[in-house]
C-alpha positions in Angstrom: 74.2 64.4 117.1 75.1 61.4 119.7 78.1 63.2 121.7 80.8 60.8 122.8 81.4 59.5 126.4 83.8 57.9 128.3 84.6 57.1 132.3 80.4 58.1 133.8 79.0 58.6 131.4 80.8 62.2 130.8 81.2 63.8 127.5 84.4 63.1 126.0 86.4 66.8 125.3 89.5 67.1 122.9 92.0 70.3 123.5 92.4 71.0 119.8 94.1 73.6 117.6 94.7 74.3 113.5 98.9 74.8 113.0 101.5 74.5 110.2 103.8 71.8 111.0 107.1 71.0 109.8 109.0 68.7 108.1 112.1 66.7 109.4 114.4 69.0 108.0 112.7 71.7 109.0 111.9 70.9 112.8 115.7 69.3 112.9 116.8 73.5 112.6 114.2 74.8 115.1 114.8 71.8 117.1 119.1 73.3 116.6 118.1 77.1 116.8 116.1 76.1 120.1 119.4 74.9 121.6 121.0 77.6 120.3 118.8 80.2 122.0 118.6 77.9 125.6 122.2 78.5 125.8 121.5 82.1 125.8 118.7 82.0 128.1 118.1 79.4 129.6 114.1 77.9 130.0 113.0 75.0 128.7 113.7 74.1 125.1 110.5 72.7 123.2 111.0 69.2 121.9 112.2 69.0 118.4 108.8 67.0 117.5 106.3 69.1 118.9 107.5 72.2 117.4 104.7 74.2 115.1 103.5 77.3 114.2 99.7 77.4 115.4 97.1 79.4 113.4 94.3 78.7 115.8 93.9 77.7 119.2 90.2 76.2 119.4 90.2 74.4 122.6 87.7 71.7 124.4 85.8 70.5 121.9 83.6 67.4 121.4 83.7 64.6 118.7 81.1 66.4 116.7 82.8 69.7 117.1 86.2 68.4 115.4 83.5 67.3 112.6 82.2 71.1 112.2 86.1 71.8 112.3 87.1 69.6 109.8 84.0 70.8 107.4 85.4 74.5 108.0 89.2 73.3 106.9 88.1 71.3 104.2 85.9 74.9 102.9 89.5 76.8 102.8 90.9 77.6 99.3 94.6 79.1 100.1 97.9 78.3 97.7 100.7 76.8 99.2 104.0 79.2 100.1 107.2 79.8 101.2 107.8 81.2 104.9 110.8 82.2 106.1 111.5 82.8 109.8 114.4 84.7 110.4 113.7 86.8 113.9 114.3 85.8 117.4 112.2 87.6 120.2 112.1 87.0 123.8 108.9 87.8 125.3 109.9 89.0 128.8 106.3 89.1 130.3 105.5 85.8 128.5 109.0 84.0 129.3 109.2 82.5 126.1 111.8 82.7 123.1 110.4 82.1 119.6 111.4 82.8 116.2 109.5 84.9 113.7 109.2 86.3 110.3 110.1 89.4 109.3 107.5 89.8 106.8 104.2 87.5 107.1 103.8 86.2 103.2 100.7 87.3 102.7 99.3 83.6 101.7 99.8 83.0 105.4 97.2 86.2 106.3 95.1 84.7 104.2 95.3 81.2 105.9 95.2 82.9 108.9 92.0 85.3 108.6 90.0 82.8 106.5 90.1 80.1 109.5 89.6 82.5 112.0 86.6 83.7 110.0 85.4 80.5 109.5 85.9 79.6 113.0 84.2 82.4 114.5 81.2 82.5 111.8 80.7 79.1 113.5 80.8 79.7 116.9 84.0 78.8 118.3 85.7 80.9 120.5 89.1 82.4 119.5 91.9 84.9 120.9 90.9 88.3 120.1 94.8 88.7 119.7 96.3 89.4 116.0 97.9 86.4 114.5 101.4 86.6 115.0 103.5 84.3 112.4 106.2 82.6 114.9 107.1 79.3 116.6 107.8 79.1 120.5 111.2 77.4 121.2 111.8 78.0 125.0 109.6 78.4 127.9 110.5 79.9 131.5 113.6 81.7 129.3 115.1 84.6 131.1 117.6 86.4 128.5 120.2 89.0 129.9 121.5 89.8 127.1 121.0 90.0 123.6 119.6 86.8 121.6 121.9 86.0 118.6 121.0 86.4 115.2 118.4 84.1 113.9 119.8 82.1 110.8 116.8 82.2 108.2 114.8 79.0 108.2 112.9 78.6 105.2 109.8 76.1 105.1 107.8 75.0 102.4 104.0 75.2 103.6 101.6 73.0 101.6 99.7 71.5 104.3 98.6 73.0 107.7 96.9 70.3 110.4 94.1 69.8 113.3 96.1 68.5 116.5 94.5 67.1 119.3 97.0 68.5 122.4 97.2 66.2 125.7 98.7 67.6 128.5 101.2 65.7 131.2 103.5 66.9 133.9 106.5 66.0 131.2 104.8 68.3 128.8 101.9 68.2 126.1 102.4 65.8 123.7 100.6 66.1 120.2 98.5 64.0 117.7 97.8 65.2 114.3 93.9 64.2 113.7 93.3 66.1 110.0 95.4 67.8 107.2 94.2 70.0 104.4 96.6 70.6 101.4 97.1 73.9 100.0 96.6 74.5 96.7 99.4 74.6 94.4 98.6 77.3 92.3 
């Protein structure tokens, strides 16, 4: 396979990750609930748009790699389902807030292991970390005292995403590059 170039002649790389992403609704009460939390502990809230729940962090990868990704997304059979994230944490080491489930539906697991399976069985790299279901609202947060309640947030999953990640002194900013539906039953 040809790999892509760009400015001499060097191999063009794309930071890349598998997520669930949000609707409108759905980010618009993260997006609130990150304010929410920022008030408690200051940091810096996540923007409302980039907010996601990743399922795999991939990395660098080349044009032909994103192909061998998208063959391994496209081989997933998993039904679609219902999360609900209704626990704050602040991670003191880590200086981030996020919001988690209580219970991982188990449809999620699934998700989860199959891609990492599939990820691994092809040679990509991955955390050895367990998944942990949750989406990172603040960064640099320093909470001294503790976080409020979370309100439950209940998101309809029926779709999770590859997302080519680009990274600026603002921030990274996100581009989805593939989506595979879940099956509805």
């Amino acid at each position: 396979m040809a790999l892509e170039t760009g400015k001499a002649g060097r191999t063009e790389l794309h930071r890349v990750f598998f997520a669930l992403w949000p609707d409108a609704a759905c980010s618009g009460q993260l997006a609130a609930l990150a304010l929410d939390a920022q008030r408690h502990c200051g940091g810096r809230a996540l923007r409302g748009a980039n907010l996601h729940m990743t399922l795999a962090f991939v990395g660098n990868v080349t044009g032909a790699g994103i192909e061998r990704l998208r063959a391994i997304a496209a081989g997933l059979d998993v039904c679609a389902f219902e999360l609900e994230l209704d626990r704050l944490q602040w991670l003191r080491r880590r200086r981030i807030v996020w919001v988690a489930c209580q219970v991982t539906p188990e449809p999620l697991q699934r998700l989860a292991t199959a891609l990492h399976g599939g990820l691994r069985a092809a040679a990509f790299a991955l955390d050895t970390r367990p998944f942990a279901a949750h989406v990172t609202l603040l960064r640099n947060a320093g909470c001294d005292k503790d976080l409020p309640a979370a309100p439950a947030i209940r998101w309809r999953v029926d779709a999770f995403v590859l997302v080519e990640s680009q990274l600026a002194r603002e921030g990274a900013s996100y581009r989805i590059i593939g989506r595979w539906p879940l099956r509805t039953q």
